[in-house]
ZAMARGU-4260 file (C-alpha; in steps of 0.2 Angstrom, whole numbers, plus 5000, padded with zeros to 4 digits):
<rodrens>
0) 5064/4935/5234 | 5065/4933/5215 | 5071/4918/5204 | 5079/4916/5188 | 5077/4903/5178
5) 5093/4900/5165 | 5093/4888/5148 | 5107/4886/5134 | 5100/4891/5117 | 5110/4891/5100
10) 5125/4892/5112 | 5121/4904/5124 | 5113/4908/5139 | 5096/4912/5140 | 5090/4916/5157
15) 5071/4923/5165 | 5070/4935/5181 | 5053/4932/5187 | 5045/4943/5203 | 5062/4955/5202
20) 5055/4969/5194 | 5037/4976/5188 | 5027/4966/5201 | 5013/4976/5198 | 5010/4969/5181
25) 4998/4953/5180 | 5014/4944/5174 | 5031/4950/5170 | 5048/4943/5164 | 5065/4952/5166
30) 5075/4943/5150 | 5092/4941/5147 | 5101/4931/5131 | 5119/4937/5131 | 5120/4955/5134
35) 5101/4957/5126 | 5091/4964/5139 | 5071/4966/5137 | 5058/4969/5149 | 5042/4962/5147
40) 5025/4962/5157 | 5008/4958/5152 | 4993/4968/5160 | 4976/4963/5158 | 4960/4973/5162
45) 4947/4972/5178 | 4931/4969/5165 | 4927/4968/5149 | 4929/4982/5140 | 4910/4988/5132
50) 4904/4988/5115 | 4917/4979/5106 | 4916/4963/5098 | 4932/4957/5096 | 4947/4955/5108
55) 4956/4971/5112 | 4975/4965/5112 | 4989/4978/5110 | 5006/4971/5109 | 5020/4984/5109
60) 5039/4982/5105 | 5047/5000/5113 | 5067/5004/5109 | 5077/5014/5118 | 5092/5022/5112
65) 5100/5020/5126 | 5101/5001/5122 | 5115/5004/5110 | 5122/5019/5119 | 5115/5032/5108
70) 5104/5048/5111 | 5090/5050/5099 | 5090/5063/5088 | 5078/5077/5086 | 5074/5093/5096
75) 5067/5083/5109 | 5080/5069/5113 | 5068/5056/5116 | 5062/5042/5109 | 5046/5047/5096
80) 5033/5035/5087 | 5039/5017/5084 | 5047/5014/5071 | 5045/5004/5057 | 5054/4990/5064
85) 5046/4991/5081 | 5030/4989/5070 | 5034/4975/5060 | 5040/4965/5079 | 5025/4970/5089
90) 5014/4961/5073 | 5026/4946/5073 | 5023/4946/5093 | 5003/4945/5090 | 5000/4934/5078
95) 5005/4918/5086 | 4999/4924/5105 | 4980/4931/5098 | 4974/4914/5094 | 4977/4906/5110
100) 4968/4921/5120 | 4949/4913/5124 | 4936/4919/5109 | 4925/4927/5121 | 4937/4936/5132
105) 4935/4955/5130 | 4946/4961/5144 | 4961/4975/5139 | 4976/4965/5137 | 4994/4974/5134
110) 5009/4965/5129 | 5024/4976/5133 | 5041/4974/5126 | 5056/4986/5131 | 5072/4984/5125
115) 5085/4990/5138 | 5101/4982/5130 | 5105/4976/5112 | 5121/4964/5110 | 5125/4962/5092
120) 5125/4944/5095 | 5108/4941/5101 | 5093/4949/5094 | 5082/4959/5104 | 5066/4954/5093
125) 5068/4940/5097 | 5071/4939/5114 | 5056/4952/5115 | 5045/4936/5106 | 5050/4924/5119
130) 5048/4938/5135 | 5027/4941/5129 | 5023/4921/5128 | 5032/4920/5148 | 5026/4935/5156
135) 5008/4930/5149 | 5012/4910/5151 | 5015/4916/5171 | 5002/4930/5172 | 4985/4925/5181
140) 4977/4932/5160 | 4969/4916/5153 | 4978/4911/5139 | 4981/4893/5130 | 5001/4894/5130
145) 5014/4891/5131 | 5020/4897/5113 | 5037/4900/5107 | 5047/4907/5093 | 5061/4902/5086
150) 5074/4912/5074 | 5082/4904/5058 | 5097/4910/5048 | 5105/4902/5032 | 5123/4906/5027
155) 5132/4893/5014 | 5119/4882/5014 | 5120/4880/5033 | 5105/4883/5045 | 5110/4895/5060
160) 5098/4896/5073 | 5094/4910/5081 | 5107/4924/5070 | 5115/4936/5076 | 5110/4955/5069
165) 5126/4952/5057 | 5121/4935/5054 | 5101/4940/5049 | 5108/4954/5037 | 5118/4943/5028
170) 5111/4926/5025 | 5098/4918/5012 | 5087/4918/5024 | 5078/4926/5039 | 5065/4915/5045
175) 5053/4916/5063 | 5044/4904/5069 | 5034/4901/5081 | 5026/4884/5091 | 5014/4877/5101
180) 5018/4863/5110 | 5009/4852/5096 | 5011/4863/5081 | 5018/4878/5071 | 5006/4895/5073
185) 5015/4908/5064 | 5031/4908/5050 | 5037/4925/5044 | 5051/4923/5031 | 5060/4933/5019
190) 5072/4923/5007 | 5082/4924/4994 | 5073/4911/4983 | 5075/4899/4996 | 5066/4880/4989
195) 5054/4875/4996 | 5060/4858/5003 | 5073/4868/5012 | 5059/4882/5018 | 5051/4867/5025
200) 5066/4858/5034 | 5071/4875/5040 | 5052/4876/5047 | 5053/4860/5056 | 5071/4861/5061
205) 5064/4880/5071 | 5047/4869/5078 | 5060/4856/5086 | 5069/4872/5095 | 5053/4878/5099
210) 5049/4860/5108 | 5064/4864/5121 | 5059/4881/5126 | 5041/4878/5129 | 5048/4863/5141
215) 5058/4877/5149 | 5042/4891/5150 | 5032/4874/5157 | 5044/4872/5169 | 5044/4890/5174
220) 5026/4891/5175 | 5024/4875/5186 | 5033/4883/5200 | 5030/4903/5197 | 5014/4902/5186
225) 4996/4910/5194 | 4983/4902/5195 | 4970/4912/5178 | 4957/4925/5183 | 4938/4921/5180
230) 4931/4932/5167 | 4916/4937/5160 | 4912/4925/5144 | 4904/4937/5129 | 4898/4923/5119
235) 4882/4926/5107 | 4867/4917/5117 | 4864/4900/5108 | 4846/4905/5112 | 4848/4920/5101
240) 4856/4911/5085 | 4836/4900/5086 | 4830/4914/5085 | 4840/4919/5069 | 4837/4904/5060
245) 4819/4903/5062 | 4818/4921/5054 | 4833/4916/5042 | 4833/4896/5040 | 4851/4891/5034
250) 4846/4889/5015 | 4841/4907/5014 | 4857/4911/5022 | 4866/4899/5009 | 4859/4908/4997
255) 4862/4925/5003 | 4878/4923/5004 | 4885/4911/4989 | 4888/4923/4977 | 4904/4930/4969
260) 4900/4950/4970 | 4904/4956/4988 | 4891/4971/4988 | 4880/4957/4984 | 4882/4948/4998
265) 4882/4965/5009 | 4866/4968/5004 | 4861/4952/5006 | 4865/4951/5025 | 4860/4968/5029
270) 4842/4963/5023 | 4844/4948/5035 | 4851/4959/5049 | 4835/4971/5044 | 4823/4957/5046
275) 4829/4951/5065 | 4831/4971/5072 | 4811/4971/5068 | 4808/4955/5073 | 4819/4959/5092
280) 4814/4979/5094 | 4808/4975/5112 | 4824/4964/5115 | 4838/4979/5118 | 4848/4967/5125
285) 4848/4954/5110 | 4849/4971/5097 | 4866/4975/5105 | 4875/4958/5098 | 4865/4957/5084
290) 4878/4960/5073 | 4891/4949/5080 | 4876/4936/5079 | 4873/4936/5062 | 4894/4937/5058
295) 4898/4921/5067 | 4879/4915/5058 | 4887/4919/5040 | 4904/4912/5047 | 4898/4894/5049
300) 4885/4894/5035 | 4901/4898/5024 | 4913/4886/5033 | 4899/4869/5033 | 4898/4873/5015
305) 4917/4874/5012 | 4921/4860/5023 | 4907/4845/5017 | 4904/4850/4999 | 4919/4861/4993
310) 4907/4874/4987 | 4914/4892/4991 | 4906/4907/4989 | 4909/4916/4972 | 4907/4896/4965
315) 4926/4892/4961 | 4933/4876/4965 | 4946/4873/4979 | 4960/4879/4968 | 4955/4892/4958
320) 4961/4909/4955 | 4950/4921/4951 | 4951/4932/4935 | 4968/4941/4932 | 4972/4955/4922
325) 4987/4966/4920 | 4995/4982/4912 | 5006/4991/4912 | 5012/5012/4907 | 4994/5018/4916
330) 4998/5033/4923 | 5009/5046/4911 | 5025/5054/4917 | 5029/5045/4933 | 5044/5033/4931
335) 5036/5016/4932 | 5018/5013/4933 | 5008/4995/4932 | 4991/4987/4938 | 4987/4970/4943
340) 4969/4963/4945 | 4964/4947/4954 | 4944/4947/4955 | 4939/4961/4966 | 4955/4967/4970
345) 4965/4978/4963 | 4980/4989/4966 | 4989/5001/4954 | 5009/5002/4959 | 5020/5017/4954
350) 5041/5018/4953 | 5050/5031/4958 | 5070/5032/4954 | 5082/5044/4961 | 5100/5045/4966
355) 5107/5034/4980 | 5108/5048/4991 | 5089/5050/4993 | 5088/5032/5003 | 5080/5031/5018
360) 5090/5035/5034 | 5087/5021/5048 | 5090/5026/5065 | 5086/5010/5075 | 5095/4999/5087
365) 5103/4990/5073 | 5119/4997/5071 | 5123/4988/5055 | 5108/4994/5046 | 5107/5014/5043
370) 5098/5016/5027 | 5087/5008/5016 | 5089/5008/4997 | 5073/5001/4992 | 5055/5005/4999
375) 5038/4999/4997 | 5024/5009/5004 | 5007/5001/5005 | 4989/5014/5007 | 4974/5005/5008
380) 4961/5022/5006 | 4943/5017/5012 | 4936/5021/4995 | 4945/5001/4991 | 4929/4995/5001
385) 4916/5005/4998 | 4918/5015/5017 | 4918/5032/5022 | 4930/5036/5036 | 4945/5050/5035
390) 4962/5046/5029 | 4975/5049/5045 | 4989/5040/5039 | 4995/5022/5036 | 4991/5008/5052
395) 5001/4995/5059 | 4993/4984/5045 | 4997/4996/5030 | 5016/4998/5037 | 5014/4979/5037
400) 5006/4973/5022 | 5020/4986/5013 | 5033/4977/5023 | 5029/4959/5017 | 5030/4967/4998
405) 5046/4976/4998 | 5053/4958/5010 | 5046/4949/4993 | 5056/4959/4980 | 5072/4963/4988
410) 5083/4947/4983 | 5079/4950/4962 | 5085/4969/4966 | 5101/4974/4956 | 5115/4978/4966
415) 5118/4998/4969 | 5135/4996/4957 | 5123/4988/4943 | 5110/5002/4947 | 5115/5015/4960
420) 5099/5020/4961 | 5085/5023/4978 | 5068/5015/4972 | 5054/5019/4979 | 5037/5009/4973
425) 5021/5014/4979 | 5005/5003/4982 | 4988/5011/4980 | 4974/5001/4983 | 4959/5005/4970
430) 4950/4989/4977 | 4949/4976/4988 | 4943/4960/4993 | 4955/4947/5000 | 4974/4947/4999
435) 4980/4965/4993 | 4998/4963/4997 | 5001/4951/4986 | 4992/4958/4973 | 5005/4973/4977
440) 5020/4960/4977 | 5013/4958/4958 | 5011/4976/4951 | 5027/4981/4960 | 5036/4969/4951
445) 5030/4974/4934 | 5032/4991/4938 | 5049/4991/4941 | 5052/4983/4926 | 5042/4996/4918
450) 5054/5007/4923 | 5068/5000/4918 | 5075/4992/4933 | 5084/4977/4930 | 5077/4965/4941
455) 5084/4946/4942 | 5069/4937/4940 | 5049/4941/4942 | 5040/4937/4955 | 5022/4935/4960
460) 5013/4930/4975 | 4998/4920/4981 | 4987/4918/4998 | 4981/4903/5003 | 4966/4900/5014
465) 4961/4884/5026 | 4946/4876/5035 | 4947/4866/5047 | 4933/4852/5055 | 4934/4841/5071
470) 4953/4831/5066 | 4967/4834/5060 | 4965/4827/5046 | 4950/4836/5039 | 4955/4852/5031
475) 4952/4861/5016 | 4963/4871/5007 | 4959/4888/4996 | 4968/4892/4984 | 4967/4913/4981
480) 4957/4917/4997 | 4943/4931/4996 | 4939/4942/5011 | 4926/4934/5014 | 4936/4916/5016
485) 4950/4924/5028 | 4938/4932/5037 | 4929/4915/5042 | 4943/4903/5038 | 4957/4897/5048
490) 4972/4905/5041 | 4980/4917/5027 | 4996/4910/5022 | 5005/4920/5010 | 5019/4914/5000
495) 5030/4926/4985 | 5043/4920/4975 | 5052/4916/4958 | 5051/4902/4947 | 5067/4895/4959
500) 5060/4898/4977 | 5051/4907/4989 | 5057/4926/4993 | 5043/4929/5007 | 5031/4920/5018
505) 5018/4926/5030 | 5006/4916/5038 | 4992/4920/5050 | 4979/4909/5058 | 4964/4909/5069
510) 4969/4892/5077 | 4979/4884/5089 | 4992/4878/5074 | 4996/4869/5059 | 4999/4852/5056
515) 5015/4846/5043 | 5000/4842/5030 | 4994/4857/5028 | 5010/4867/5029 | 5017/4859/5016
520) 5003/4858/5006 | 4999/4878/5008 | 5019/4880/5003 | 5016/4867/4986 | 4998/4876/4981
525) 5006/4895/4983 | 5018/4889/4970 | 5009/4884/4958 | 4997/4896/4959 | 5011/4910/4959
530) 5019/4902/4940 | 5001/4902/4933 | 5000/4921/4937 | 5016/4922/4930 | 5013/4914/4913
535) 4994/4920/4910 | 4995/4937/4918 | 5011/4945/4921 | 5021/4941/4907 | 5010/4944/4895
540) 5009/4963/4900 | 5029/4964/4901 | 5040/4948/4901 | 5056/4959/4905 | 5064/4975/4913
545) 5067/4986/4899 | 5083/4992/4892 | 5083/5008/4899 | 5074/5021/4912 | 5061/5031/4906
550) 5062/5047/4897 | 5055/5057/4914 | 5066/5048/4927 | 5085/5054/4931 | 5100/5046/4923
555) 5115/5043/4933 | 5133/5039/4926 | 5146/5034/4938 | 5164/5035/4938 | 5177/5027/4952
560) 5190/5041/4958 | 5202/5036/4970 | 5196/5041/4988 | 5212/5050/4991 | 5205/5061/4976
565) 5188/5064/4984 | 5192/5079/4993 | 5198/5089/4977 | 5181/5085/4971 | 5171/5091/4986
570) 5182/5105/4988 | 5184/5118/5003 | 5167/5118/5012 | 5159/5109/4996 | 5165/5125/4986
575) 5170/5112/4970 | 5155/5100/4969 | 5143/5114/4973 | 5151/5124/4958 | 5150/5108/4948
580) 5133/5104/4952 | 5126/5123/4950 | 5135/5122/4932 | 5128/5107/4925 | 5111/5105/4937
585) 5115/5087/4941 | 5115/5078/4957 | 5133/5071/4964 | 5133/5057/4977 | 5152/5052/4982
590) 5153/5036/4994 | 5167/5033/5005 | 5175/5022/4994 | 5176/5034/4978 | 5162/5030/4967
595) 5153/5045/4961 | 5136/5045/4953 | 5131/5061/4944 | 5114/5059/4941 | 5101/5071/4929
600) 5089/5074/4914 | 5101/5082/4902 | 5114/5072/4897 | 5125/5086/4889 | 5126/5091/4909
605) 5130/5073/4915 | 5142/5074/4902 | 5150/5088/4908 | 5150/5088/4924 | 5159/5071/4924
610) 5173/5078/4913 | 5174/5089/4927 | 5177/5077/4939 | 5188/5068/4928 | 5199/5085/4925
615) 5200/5087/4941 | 5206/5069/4950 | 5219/5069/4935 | 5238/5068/4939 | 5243/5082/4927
620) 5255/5081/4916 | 5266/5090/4904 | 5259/5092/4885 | 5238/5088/4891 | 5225/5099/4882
625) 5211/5108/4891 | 5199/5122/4891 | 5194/5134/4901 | 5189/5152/4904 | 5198/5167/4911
630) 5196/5172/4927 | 5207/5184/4930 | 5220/5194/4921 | 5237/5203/4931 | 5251/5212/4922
635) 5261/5197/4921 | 5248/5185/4914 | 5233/5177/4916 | 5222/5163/4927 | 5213/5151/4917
640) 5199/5138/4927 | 5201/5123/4917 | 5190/5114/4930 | 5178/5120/4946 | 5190/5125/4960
645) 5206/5122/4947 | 5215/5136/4939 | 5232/5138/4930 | 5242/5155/4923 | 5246/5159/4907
650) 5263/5169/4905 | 5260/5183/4894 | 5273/5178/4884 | 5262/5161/4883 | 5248/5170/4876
655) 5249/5173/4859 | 5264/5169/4846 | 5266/5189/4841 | 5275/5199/4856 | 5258/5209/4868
660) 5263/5221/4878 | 5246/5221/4891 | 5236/5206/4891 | 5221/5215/4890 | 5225/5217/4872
665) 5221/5199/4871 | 5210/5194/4882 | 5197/5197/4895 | 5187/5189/4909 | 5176/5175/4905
670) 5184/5171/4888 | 5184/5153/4886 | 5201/5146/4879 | 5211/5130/4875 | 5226/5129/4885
675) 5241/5116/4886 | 5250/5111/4902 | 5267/5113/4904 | 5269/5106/4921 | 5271/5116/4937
680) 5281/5133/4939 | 5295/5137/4952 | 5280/5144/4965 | 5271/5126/4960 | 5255/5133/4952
685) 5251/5123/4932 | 5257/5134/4920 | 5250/5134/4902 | 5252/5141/4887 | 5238/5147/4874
690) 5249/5149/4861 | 5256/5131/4861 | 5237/5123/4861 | 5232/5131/4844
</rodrens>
């Protein structure tokens, strides 16, 4: 026998199978909101696994075409490598759960998220979000839950909780956030310019959702819920860190690593890490988690010094930014090029333009979403942090931190009638310590106005680190986080915006939530570090998109034709715009609607080629003027293409003014003449005359 477990949310029902299907998994939970149905289960391994020193959790979000009734494309018909979607949810799903997982468990632990059926109305992520805190909530994993997530739209001003797909798309906002039963543990938001008073009611107005759903996972825990496994704890040995600091006392360590050059403090540790392997050759055992040892050491050297005396480690007070520079027009012929420096992080972002029909293509299980306009690609090379390791391709993180730039700059993005271009900026990190994305988020913003793309407003964007002590109410925050500080602090809360709200937040932590103090001081900190970059940095390098694209990028110049005209322009089999592209060596891109953008380098080309398209969707009429070239010649006259796929005939008693008795006398193929229409002959063909256009 099974149960189901059923509760109204936003308006409709959302309902939990429990011990129906997968009952093999440690925890499982067969979810259902409207027609939405997900599977998820949560599996754990036996033992811990060995040689790892951090928790091995893999979340995944699968989606099936079938879900939406399609079959995916491809040679093979099945479903491939997740996409950037699935990416972007399984992170979402991880962030909130990996806290509440005990620090020294090292057991396997995969979350697993299949999507079996999307209804429009309810989305799948989230349903997905809710499915891995039950299935884990009820599973015999330890884990300090329940959590839950909550969706947030906004359309006229109005909150809508959990959006439909139509809904998200839409609105000013799409917001996530997710709860414990005491605080907030993740937000992930884009916006467009959203305050920050309303950001915040709309956070709190999600947490209070969040309250009625962890009731709902109690409750379902309560009477379905296993009892949690014993594990084996791979906490450092307390006798192992006396040991440490009688070879390392903590001033030495203060001192080793207070100090605003990150290789620096590497070499720093490692001497101290040196020291102790001579010191414990004989103890194999102690050698093996001698570096772990030494990390959390650092960890709460760096945290007591932050905490009691607000001393950080490269010497800045609690809310200053490190150094900034900026410039622009680095790298020669590429479209848009900028640099933005903050400390020891750098990143150099180029723009690409090209014409609309270069976007990407989307084939997910959103049905209202099938390409993208605008991308933001993030590579973080080893090189940025002085590592050695092979380049395979961007992670989960890269996909990620590229996601939360492109999410930041997408509301101040002309519309594709004011620029029908695709954009494509690339991030390349040159260095890195603490907060790269954001530093992208600023020299992607410069860069496309380097380019000429006729952004809204700037925006720039900020991290803001926390430490925490034994209450509520002692924290620090840090302003501009270094690695070092999100490494050992509590939390990385990123926020991006303009000088009128925010366009993006994302917020990770290491603890079990946030109080209202400290999300709302995080949110009033990130702004006002975000217009100091603004005014100092950014602005002085370019205040403004410039007036036009740059001399290596393409030009478009569009035109509205009536769609009924469209398939004169396309032609039989593309015969006509193929011609007219092959002529002129210009792009053409035609929408559904009739707006055509010829795009190119040579504008004599543009030109013509949309003189071309104008000939051609014109309603001729009796007395026009046009030129053309002969192409072909018959006893009784001639055919002149005044347009790609358009001819006419010329009487030969049209031809000239003095009597001819062969046209051949007169002209011959390829001649280019000026004709004028005399409207349609008896057999319907345009008729000219050459003699009457001189």
């Amino acid at each position: 026998m099974y149960k189901t477990y059923s509760m109204e949310l936003a308006g409709r029902t959302l309902s939990v199978d429990v011990g129906r299907v997968g009952k093999q998994a440690n925890g499982c939970a067969f979810m259902h909101y409207g027609d939405t149905t997900v599977l998820s289960t949560a599996t754990a391994s036996d033992k811990p696994r060995d040689g790892v020193d951090f928790f091995p959790l893999s979340v995944e979000y699968e989606e099936k075409s079938y879900a939406v009734g399609k079959i995916p494309g491809g040679y093979n018909k099945r479903e491939g490598k997740a996409s950037e979607n699935a990416i972007l949810t399984s992170r979402v799903i991880d962030r909130p759960m990996r806290p509440l997982f005990p620090k020294d468990y090292r057991n396997d632990v995969t979350l697993n998220n299949m999507v079996m059926s999307v209804d429009p109305e309810c989305r799948p992520e989230l349903l997905a979000m809710l499915g891995a805190s039950i299935s884990t909530c009820i599973s015999d994993i330890p884990f300090d839950g329940p959590c839950a997530m909550t969706q947030m739209g906004l359309i006229d001003g109005e909150f809508i909780i959990n959006p439909s797909q139509k809904q998200w798309k839409e609105g000013d906002l799409n917001l996530t956030v997710a709860s414990t039963k005491e605080k907030v543990i993740m937000i992930e938001a884009g916006a467009n310019e959203v305050p920050e008073a309303k950001m915040i009611e709309a956070i709190y107005k999600a947490h209070e959702v969040n309250q009625t759903i962890i009731a709902f996972i109690e409750k379902i825990v309560a009477e379905v819920g296993k009892a949690k496994h014993e594990y084996t704890s791979c906490a450092i040995p307390e006798e192992l860190f006396a040991a440490i600091r009688e070879i390392c006392p903590p001033a030495e360590m203060e001192e080793a690593v207070f100090t605003d050059d990150k290789q620096t403090r590497e070499g720093n540790i490692k001497e101290i890490t040196e020291k102790c392997e001579e010191k414990f050759a004989d103890n194999e055992e102690w050698l093996a988690i001698l570096g772990e040892a030494i990390y959390q050491y650092e960890k709460k050297t760096i945290r007591k010094m932050i905490l009691k005396d607000h001393k950080r480690p490269d010497g800045r007070e609690i809310t200053q930014i490190r150094p900034l520079a900026a410039e622009v027009d680095i790298v020669p012929r590429v479209h848009g090029s900028a640099m933005f420096t903050r400390g020891q992080t750098q990143i150099c972002n180029i723009t690409t333009l090209a014409p609309l029909s270069e976007a990407q293509k989307i084939d997910g299980l959103d049905e209202n979403e099938t390409s993208k306009r605008y991308m933001h690609h993030y590579n973080f090379p080893a090189y940025s942090v002085g590592e050695t390791k092979v380049s395979r391709g961007p992670g989960r993180r890269e996909i990620g931190h590229g996601a939360l730039a492109e999410r930041a700059l997408i509301p101040v993005l002309p519309s594709e009638e004011e620029f029908p271009y695709a954009i494509r900026t690339v991030s390349e990190t040159f260095e890195s310590n603490g907060s790269t994305s954001m530093a992208s988020t600023c020299s992607s913003c410069m860069s496309l106005m380097a380019a000429g793309v006729p952004i809204k407003k700037m925006v720039a964007g900020i991290s803001c680190g926390l430490v925490t002590g034994d209450t509520d109410d002692d924290f620090v925050l840090l302003t501009d986080i270094q690695g070092l500080e999100d490494f050992f602090g509590d939390m990385d809360f990123k926020v991006t915006g303009t000088t009128d709200g925010i366009t993006a937040i994302q917020m990770d932590i290491k603890i079990h939530g946030l109080t209202r103090a400290i999300v709302e001081g995080a949110i009033a900190r990130c702004r006002e570090a975000r217009l100091y970059i603004m005014d100092t940095c950014m602005k002085p390098a370019i205040a403004e998109p410039r007036k036009e694209v740059g001399q290596y990028a393409p030009k478009i110049i569009s035109l509205q034709i009536d769609p009924e005209k469209i398939g004169d322009v396309v032609g039989q089999r593309g015969k006509t715009i193929n011609e007219i592209i092959a002529r002129c060596n210009v792009k053409i891109d035609i929408t559904d609607d009739g707006m055509v953008s010829v795009c190119g380098t040579d504008k004599d080309g543009m030109d013509k080629a949309i003189e071309y398209i104008k000939t051609i969707v014109t309603d001729y009429e009796e007395g026009q003027m046009f030129e053309g070239v002969v192409v072909s010649i018959k006893e009784f006259g001639a055919f002149v293409e005044f347009a790609p796929g358009k001819e006419g005939m010329v009487h030969i008693s049209k031809i000239s003014n003095e009597r001819i008795n062969h046209v051949e006398d007169v002209l011959t193929l390829g001649d280019k003449v000026k004709v004028k229409c005399l409207g349609k002959d008896k057999m319907g063909r345009m008729s000219f005359s050459i003699k009457d256009a001189q």
